[in-house]
Backbone of each chain as ProteinMPNN parsed JSONL, in Angstrom:
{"seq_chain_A": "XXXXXXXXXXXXXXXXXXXXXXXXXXXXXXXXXXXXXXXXXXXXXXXXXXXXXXXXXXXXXXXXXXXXXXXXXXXXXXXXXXXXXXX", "coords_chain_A": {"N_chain_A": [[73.298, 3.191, 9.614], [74.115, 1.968, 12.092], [71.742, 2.094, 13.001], [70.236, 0.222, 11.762], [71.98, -2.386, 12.223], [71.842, -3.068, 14.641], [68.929, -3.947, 14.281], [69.093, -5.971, 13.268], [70.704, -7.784, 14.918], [68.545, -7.767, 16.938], [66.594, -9.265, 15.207], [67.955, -11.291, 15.348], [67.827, -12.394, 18.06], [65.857, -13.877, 18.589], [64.285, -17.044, 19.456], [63.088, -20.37, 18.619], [60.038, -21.411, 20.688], [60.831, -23.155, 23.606], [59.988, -26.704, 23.751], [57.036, -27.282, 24.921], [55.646, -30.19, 27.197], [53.628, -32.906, 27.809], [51.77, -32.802, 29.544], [49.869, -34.762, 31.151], [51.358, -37.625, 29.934], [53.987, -37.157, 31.195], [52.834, -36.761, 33.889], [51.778, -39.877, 34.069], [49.128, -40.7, 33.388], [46.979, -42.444, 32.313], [44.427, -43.202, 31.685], [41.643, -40.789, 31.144], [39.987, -38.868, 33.732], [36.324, -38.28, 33.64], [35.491, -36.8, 35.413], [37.015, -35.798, 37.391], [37.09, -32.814, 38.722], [38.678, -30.389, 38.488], [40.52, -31.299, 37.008], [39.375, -30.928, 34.709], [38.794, -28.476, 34.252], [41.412, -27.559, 34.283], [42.217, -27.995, 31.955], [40.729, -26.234, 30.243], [39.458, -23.204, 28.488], [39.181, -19.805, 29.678], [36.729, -19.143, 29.424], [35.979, -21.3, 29.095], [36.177, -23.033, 27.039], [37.497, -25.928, 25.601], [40.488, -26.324, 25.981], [44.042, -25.598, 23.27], [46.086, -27.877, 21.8], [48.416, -26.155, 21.34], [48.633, -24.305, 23.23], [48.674, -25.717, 25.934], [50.285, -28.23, 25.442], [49.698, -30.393, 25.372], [50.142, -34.198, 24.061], [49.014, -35.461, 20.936], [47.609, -38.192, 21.896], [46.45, -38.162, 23.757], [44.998, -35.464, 24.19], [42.788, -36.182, 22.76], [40.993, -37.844, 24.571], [40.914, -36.311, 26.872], [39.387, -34.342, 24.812], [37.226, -36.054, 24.939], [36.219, -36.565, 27.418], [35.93, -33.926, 28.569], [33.596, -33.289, 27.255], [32.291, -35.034, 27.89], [31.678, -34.598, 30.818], [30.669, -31.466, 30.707], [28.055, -32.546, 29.697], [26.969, -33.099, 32.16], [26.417, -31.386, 33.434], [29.102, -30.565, 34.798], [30.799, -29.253, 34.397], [30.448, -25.81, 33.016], [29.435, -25.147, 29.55], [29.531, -22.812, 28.04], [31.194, -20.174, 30.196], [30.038, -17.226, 31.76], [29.691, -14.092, 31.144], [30.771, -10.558, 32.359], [29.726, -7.388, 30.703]], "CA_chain_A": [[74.152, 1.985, 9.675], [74.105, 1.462, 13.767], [70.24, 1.43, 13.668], [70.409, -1.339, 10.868], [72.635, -3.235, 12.453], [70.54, -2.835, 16.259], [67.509, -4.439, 13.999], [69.505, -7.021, 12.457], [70.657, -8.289, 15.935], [67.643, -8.138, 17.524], [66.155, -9.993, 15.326], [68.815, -13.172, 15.85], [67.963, -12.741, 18.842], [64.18, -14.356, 18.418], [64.819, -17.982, 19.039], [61.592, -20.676, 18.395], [59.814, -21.562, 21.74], [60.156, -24.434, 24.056], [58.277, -27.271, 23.31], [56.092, -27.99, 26.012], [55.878, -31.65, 27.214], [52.474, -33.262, 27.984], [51.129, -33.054, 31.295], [49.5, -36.61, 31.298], [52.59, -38.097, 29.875], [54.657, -37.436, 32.134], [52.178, -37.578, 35.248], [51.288, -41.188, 33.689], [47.627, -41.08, 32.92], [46.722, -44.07, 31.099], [43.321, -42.716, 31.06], [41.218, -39.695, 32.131], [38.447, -39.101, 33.537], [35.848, -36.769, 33.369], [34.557, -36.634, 37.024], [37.72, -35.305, 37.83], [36.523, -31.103, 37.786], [39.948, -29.797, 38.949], [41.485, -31.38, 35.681], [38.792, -30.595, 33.197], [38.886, -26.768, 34.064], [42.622, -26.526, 34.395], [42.905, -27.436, 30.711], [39.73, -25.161, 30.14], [40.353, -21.567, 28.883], [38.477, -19.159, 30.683], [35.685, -19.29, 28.784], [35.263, -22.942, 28.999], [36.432, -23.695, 25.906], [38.656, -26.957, 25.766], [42.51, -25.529, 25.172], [44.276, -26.181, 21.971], [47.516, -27.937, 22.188], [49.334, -25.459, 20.968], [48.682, -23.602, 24.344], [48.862, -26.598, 26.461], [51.46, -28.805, 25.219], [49.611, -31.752, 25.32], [50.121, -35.036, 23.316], [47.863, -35.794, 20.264], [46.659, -38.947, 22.061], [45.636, -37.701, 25.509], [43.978, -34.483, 23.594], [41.709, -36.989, 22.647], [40.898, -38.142, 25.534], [40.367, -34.99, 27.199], [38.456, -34.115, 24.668], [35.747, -36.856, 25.157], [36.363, -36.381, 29.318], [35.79, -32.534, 29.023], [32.094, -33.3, 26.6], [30.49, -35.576, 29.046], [31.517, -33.453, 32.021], [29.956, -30.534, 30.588], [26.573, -33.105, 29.536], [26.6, -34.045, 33.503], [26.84, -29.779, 34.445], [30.011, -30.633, 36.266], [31.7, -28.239, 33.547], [30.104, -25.011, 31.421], [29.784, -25.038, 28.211], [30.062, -21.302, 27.873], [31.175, -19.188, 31.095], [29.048, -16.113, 31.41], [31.009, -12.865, 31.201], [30.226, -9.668, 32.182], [30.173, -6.159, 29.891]], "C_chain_A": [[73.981, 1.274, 11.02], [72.749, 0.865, 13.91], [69.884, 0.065, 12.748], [70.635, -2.723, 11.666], [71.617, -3.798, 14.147], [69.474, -3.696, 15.176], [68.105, -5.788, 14.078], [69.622, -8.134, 13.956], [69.476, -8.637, 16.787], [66.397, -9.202, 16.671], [66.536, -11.58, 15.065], [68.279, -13.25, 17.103], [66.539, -13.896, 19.478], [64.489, -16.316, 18.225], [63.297, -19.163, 19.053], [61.092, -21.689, 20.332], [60.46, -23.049, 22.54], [59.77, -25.435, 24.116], [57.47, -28.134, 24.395], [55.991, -29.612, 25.655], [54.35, -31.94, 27.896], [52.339, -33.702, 29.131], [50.832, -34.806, 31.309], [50.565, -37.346, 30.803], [53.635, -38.284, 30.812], [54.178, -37.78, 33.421], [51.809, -39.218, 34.943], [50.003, -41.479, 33.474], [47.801, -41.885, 31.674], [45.316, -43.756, 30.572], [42.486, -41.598, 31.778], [39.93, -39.146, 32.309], [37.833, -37.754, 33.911], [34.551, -36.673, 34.819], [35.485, -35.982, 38.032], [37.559, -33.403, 37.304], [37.618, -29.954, 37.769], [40.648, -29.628, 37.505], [40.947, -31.236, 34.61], [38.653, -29.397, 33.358], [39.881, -26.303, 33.748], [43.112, -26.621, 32.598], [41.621, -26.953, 29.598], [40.132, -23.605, 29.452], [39.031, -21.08, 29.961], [36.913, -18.502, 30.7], [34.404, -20.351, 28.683], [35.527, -23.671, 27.908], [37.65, -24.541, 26.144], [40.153, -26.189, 25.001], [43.238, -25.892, 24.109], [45.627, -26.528, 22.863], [48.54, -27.148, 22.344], [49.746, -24.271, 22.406], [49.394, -24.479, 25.799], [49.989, -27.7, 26.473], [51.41, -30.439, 25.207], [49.365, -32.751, 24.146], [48.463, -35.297, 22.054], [46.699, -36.962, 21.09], [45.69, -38.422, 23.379], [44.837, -36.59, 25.301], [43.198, -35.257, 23.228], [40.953, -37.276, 23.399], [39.923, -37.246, 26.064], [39.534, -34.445, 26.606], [37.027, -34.222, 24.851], [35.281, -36.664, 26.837], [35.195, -34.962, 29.246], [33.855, -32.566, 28.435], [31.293, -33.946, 27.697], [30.248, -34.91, 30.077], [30.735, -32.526, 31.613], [28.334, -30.999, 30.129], [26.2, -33.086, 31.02], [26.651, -32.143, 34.204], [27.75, -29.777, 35.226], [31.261, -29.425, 35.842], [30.546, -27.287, 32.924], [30.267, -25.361, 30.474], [30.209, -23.444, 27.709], [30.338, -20.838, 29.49], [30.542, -18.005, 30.791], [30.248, -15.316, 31.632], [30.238, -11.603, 31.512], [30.578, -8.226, 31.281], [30.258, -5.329, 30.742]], "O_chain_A": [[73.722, 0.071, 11.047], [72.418, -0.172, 14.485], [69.309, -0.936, 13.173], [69.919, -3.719, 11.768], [70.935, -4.794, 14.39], [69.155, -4.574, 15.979], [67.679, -6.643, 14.854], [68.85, -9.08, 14.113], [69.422, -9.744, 17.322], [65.503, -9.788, 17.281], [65.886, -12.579, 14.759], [68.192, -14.433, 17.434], [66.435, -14.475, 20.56], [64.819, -16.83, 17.156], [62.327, -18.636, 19.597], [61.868, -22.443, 20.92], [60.489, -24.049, 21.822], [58.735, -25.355, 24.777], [57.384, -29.35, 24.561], [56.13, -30.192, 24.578], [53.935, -31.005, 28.581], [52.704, -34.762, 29.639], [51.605, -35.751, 31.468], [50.806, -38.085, 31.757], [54.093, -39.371, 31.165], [54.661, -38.684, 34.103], [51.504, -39.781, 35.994], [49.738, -42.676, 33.358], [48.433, -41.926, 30.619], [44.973, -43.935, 29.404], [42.638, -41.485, 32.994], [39.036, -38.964, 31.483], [38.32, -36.684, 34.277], [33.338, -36.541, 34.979], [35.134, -35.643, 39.162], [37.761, -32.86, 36.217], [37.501, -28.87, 37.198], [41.115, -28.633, 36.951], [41.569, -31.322, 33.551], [38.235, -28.933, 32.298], [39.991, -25.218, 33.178], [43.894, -25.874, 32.011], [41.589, -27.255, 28.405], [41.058, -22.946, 29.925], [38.27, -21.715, 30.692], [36.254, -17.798, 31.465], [33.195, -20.44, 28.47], [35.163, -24.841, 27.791], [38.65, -24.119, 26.724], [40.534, -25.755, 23.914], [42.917, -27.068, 23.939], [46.113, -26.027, 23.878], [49.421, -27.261, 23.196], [50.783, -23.624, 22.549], [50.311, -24.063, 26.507], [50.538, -27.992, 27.535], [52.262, -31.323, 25.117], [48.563, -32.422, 23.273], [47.269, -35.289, 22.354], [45.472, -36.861, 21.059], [44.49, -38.417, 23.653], [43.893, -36.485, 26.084], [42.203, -34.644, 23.615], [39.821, -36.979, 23.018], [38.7, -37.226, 25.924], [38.675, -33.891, 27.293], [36.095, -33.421, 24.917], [34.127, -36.645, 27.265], [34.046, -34.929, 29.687], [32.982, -31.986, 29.082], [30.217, -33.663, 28.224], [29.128, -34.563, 30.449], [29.691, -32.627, 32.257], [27.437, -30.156, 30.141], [24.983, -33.053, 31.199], [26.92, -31.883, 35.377], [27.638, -29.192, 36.303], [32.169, -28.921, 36.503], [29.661, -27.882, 32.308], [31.297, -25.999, 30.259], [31.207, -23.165, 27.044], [29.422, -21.288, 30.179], [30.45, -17.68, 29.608], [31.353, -15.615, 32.086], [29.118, -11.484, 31.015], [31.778, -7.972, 31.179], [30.603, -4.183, 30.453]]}, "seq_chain_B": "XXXXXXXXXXXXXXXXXXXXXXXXXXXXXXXXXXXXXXXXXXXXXXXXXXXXXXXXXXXXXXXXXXXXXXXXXXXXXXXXXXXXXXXXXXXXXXXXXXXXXXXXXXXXXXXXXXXXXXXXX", "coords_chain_B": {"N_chain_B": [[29.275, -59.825, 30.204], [29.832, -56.976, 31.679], [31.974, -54.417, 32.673], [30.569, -50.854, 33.615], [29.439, -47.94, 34.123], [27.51, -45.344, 36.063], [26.059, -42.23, 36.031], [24.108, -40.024, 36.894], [21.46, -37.233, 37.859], [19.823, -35.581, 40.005], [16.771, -34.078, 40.386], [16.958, -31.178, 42.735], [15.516, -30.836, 44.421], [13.793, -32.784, 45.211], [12.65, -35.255, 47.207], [14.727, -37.523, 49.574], [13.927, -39.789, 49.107], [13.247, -40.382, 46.317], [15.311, -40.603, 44.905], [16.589, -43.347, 46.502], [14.297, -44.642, 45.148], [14.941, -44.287, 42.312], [17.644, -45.991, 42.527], [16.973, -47.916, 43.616], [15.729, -48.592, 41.447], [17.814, -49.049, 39.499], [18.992, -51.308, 40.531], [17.186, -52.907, 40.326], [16.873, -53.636, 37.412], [19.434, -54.264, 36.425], [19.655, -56.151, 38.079], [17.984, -58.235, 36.836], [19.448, -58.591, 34.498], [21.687, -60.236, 34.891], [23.409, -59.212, 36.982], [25.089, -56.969, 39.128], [25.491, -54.253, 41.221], [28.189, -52.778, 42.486], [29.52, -50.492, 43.573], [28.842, -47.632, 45.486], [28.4, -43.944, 44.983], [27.461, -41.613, 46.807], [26.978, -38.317, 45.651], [25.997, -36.139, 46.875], [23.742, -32.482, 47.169], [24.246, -30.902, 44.313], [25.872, -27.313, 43.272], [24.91, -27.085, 39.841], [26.801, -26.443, 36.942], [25.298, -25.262, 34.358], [21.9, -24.002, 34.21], [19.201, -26.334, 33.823], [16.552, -27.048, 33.223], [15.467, -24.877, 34.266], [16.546, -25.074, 36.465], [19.084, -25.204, 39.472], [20.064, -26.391, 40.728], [21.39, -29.667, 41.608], [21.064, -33.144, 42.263], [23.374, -35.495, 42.353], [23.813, -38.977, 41.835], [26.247, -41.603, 41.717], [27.03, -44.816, 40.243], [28.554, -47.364, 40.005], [28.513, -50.613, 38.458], [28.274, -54.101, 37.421], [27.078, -55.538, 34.379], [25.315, -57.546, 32.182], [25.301, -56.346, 28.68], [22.894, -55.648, 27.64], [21.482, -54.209, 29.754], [22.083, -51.843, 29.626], [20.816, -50.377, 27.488], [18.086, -51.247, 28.072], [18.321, -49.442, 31.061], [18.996, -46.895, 29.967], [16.725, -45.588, 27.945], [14.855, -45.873, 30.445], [15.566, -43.768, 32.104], [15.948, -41.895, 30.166], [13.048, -41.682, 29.612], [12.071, -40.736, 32.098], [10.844, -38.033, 33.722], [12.156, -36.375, 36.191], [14.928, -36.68, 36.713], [17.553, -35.043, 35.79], [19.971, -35.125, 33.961], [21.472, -37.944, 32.809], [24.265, -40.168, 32.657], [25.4, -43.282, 30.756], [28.579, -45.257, 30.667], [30.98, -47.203, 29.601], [32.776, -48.789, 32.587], [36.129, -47.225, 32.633], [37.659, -47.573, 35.168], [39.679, -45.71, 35.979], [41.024, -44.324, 37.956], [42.312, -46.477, 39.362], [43.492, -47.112, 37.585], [45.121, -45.071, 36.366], [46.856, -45.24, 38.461], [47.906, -47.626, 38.755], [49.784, -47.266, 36.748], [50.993, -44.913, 37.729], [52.993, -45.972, 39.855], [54.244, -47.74, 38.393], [55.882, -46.501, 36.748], [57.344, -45.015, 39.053], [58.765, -46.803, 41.102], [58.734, -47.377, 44.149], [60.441, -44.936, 46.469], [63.734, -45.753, 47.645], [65.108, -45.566, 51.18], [67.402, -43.633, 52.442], [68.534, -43.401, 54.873], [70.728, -44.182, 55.767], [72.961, -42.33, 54.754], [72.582, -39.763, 56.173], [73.22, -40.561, 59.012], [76.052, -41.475, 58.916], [76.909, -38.941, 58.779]], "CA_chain_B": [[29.387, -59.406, 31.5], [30.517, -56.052, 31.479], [31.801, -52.71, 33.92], [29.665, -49.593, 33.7], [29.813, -46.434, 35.088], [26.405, -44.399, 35.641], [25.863, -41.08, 36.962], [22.413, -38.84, 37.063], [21.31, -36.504, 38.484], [17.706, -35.763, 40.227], [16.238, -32.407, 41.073], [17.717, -31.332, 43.775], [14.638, -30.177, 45.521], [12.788, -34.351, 45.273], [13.233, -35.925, 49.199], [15.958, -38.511, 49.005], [13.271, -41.602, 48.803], [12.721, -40.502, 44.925], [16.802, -41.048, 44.797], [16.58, -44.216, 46.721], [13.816, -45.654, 44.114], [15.924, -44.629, 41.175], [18.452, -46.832, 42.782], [16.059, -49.438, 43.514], [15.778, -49.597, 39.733], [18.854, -49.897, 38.451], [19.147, -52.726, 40.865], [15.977, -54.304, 39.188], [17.582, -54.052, 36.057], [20.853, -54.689, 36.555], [20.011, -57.869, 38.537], [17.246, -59.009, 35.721], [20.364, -58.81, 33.596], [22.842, -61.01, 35.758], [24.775, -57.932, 37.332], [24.73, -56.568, 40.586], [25.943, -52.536, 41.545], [29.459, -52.713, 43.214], [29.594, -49.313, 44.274], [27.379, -46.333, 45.389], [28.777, -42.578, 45.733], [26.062, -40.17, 46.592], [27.678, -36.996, 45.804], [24.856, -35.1, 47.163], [23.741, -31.758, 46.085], [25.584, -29.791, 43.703], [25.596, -26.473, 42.104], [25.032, -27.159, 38.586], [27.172, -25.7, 35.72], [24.673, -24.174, 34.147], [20.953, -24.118, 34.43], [18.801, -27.219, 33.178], [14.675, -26.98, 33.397], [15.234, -23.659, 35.072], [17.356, -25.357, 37.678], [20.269, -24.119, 39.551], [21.134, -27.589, 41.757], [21.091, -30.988, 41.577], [21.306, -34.087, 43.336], [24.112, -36.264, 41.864], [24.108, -40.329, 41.999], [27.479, -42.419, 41.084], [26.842, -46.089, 40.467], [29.32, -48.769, 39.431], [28.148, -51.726, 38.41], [28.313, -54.978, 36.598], [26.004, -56.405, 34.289], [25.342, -58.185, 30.257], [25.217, -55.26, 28.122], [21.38, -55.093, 27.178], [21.021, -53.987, 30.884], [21.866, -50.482, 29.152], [19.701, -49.734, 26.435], [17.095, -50.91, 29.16], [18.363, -48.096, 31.6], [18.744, -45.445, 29.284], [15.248, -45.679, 28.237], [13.957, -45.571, 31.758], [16.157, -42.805, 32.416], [15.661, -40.721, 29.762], [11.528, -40.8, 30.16], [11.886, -39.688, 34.187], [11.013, -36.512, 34.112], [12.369, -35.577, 37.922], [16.151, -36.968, 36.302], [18.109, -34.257, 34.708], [20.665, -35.601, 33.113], [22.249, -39.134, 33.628], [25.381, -40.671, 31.943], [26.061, -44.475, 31.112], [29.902, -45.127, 30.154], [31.997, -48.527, 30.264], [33.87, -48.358, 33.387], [37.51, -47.156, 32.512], [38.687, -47.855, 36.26], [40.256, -44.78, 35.642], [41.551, -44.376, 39.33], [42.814, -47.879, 39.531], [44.793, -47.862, 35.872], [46.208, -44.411, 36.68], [47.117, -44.636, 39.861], [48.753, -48.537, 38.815], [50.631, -46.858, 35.84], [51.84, -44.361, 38.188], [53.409, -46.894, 40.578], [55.107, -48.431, 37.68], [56.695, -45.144, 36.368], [58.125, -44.349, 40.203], [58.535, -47.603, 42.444], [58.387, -47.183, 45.654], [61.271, -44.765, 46.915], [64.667, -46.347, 48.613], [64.879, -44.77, 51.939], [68.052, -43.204, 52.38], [68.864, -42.75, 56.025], [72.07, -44.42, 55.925], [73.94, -41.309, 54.587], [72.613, -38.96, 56.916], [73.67, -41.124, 59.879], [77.356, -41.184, 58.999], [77.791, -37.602, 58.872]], "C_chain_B": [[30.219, -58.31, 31.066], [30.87, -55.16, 32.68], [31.41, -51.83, 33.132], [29.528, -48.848, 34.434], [28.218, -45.963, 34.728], [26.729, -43.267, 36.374], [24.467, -39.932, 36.599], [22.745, -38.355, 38.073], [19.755, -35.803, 38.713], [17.851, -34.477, 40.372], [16.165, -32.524, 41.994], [16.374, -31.071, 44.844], [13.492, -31.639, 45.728], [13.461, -34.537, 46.735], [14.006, -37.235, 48.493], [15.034, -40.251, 48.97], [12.922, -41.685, 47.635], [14.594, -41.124, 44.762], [16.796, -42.564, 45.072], [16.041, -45.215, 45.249], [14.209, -45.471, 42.816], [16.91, -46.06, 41.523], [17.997, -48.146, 42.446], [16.099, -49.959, 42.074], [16.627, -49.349, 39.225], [19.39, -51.222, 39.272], [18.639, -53.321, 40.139], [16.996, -54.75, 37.885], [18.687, -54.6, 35.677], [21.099, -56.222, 37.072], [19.134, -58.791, 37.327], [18.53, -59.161, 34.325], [21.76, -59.375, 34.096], [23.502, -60.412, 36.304], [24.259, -57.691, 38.722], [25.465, -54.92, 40.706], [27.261, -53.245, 43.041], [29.6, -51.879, 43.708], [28.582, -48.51, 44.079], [28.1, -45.133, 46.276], [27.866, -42.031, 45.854], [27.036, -39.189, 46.967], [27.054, -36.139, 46.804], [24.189, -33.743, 46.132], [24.454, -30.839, 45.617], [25.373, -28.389, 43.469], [25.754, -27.004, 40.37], [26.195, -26.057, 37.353], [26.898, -24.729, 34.968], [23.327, -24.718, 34.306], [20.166, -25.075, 33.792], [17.844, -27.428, 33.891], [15.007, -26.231, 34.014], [15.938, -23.84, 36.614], [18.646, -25.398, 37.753], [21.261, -25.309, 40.503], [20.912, -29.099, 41.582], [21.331, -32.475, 42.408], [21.937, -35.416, 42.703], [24.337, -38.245, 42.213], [25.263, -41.437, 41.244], [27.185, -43.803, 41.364], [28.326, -46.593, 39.643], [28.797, -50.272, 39.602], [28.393, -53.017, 37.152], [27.128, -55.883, 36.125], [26.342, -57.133, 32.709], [25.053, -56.756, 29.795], [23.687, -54.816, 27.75], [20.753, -54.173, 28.633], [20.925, -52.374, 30.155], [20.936, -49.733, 28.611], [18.737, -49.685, 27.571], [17.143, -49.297, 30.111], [18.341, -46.742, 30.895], [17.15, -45.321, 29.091], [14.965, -45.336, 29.534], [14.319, -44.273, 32.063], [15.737, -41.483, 31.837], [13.66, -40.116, 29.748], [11.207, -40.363, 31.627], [12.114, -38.064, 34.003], [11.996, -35.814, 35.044], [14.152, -35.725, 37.321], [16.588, -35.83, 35.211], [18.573, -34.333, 33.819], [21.203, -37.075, 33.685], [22.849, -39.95, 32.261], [25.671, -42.376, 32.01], [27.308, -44.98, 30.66], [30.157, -46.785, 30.611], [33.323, -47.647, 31.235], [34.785, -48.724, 32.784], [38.563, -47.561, 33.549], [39.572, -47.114, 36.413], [41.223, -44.235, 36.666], [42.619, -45.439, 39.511], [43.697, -47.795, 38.537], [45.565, -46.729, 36.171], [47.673, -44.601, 37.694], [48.395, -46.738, 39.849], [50.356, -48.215, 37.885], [51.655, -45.814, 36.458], [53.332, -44.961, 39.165], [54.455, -47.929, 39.574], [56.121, -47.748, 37.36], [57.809, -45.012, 37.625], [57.816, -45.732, 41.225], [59.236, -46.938, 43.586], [59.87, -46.5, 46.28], [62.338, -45.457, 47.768], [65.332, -45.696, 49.503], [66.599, -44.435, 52.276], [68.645, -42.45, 53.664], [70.348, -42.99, 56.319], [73.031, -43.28, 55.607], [74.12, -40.563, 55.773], [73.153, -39.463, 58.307], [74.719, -40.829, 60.433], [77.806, -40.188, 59.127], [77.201, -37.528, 60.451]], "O_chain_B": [[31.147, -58.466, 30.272], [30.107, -55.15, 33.646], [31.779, -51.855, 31.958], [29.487, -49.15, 35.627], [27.697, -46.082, 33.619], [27.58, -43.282, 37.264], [24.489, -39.069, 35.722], [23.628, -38.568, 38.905], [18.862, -35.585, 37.894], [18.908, -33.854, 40.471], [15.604, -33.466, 42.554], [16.512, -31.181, 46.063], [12.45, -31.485, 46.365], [14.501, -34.064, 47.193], [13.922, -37.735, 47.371], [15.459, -41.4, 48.848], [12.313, -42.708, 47.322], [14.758, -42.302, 44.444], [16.972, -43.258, 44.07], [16.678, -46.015, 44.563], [13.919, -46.372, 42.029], [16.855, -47.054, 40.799], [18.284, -49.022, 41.63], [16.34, -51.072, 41.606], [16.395, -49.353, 38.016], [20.111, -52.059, 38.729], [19.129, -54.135, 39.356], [17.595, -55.779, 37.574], [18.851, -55.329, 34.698], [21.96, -57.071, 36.838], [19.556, -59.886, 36.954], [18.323, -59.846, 33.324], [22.825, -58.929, 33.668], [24.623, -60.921, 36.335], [23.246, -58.138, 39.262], [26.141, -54.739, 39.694], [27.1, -53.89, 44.077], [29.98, -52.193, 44.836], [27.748, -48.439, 43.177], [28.347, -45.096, 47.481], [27.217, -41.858, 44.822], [27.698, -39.079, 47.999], [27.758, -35.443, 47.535], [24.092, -33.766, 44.905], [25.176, -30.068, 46.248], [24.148, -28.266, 43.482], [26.863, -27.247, 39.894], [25.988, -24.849, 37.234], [27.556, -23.715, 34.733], [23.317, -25.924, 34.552], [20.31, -24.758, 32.611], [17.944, -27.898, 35.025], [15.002, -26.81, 35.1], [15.903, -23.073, 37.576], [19.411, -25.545, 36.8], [22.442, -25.285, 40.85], [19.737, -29.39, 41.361], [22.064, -32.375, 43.392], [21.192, -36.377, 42.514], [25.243, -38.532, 42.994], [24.947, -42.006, 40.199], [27.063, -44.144, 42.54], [28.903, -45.976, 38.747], [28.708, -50.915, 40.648], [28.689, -52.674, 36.008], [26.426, -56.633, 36.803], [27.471, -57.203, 32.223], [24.541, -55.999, 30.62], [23.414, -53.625, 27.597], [19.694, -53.551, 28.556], [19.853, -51.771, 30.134], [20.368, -48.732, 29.049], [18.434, -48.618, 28.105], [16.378, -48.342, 29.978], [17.745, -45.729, 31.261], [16.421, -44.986, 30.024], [14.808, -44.12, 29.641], [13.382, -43.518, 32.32], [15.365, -40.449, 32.392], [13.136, -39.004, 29.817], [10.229, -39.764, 32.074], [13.053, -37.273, 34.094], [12.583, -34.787, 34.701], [14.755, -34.676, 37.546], [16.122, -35.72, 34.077], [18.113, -33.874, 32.773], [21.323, -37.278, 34.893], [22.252, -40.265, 31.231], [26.094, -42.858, 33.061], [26.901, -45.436, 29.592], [29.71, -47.395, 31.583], [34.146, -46.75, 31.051], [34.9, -49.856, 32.316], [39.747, -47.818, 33.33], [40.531, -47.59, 37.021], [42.239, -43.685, 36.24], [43.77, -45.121, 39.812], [44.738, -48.446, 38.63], [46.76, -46.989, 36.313], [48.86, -44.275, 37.658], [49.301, -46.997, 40.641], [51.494, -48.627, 38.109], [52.807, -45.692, 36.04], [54.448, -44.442, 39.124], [55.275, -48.721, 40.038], [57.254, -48.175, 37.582], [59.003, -44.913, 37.345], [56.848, -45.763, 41.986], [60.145, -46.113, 43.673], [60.644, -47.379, 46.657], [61.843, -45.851, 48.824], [66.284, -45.072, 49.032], [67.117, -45.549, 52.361], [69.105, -41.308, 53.661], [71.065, -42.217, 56.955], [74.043, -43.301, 56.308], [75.173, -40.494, 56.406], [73.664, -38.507, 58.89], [74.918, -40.315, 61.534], [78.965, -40.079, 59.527], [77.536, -36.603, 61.192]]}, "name": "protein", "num_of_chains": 2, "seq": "XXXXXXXXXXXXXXXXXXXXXXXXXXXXXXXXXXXXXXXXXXXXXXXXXXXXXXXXXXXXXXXXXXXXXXXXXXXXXXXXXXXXXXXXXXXXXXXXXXXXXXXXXXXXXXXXXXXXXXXXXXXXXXXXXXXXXXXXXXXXXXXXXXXXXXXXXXXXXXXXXXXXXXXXXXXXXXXXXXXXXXXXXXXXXXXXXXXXXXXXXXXXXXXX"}
């Protein structure tokens, strides 16, 4: 009965995240560029792969953006396309 | 009449008078197409990203310039048969500096300085 009840509570206690607010939104980027290497790594994973929103928190339109930013940077070598890793 | 953003990049190991006569020609071109180059960053050389023709550095050139749009196609072409040129990017300038950096200034004018409080106490 006690340990029931202990589940039951714990799992009210699970409430849904957050919802992250979009970096460029609020800093005001109007547009972004991809010569900037600071801001195409930081929303990088660690891999190099461009970050999904869902991690990031950023707006559909400015994920756009970023997307096209983060491709030419990595045409111009100013970004990886893969990071190497070691085993 | 348009803005345009370029950026290449030479092998880093050419002496900087192969850099120069890239330059030289996107002047040519740029002026045979009514435009002129407004700005010139030389990054210098970089580490590369990752390796491209077996190379590990490069020697980065930032132009801004204004020209009629056929000036492009022209440069690409030239660009892409130069061997010694690694990679090089032509984009319509976004002004990307300038529109942020006005949009930010709109968002947050200019703080109202607030010495008068501290005074009175």
């Amino acid at each position: 009965m006690a340990k029931s009840r202990a589940k039951d509570s714990k799992k009210k206690k699970r409430r849904p995240a957050k919802k992250k607010k979009c970096f460029f939104c609020t800093e005001g980027f109007v547009v972004i560029d991809y010569k900037d290497m600071d801001l195409m790594r930081k929303f990088c994973t660690e891999r190099g792969k461009i970050a999904p929103r869902r991690n990031t928190g950023t707006c559909p339109k400015h994920q756009r953006m970023l997307a096209t930013s983060v491709k030419r940077a990595r045409h111009l070598a100013l970004v990886p396309f893969i990071k190497d890793y070691f085993r | 009449m348009n803005k345009y953003e370029m950026i290449f990049v030479l092998q880093a190991d050419e002496p900087e008078t192969e850099m120069e006569s890239r330059v030289a020609k996107v002047q040519r071109v740029v002026g045979e197409h009514a435009g002129e180059i407004n700005e010139r960053n030389h990054w210098g050389v970089r580490q590369l990203a990752y390796d491209i023709q077996h190379q590990t550095r490069g020697n980065y050139m930032h132009l801004r310039f204004r020209s009629e749009g056929d000036a492009v196609a022209v440069l690409d072409t030239e660009f892409r048969l130069d061997s010694k040129v690694l990679r090089h990017l032509i984009v319509v300038d976004e002004e990307w500096k300038e529109r942020n950096e006005a949009s930010r200034a709109k968002r947050r004018p200019a703080p109202v300085e607030e010495q008068m409080d501290d005074s009175e106490d």
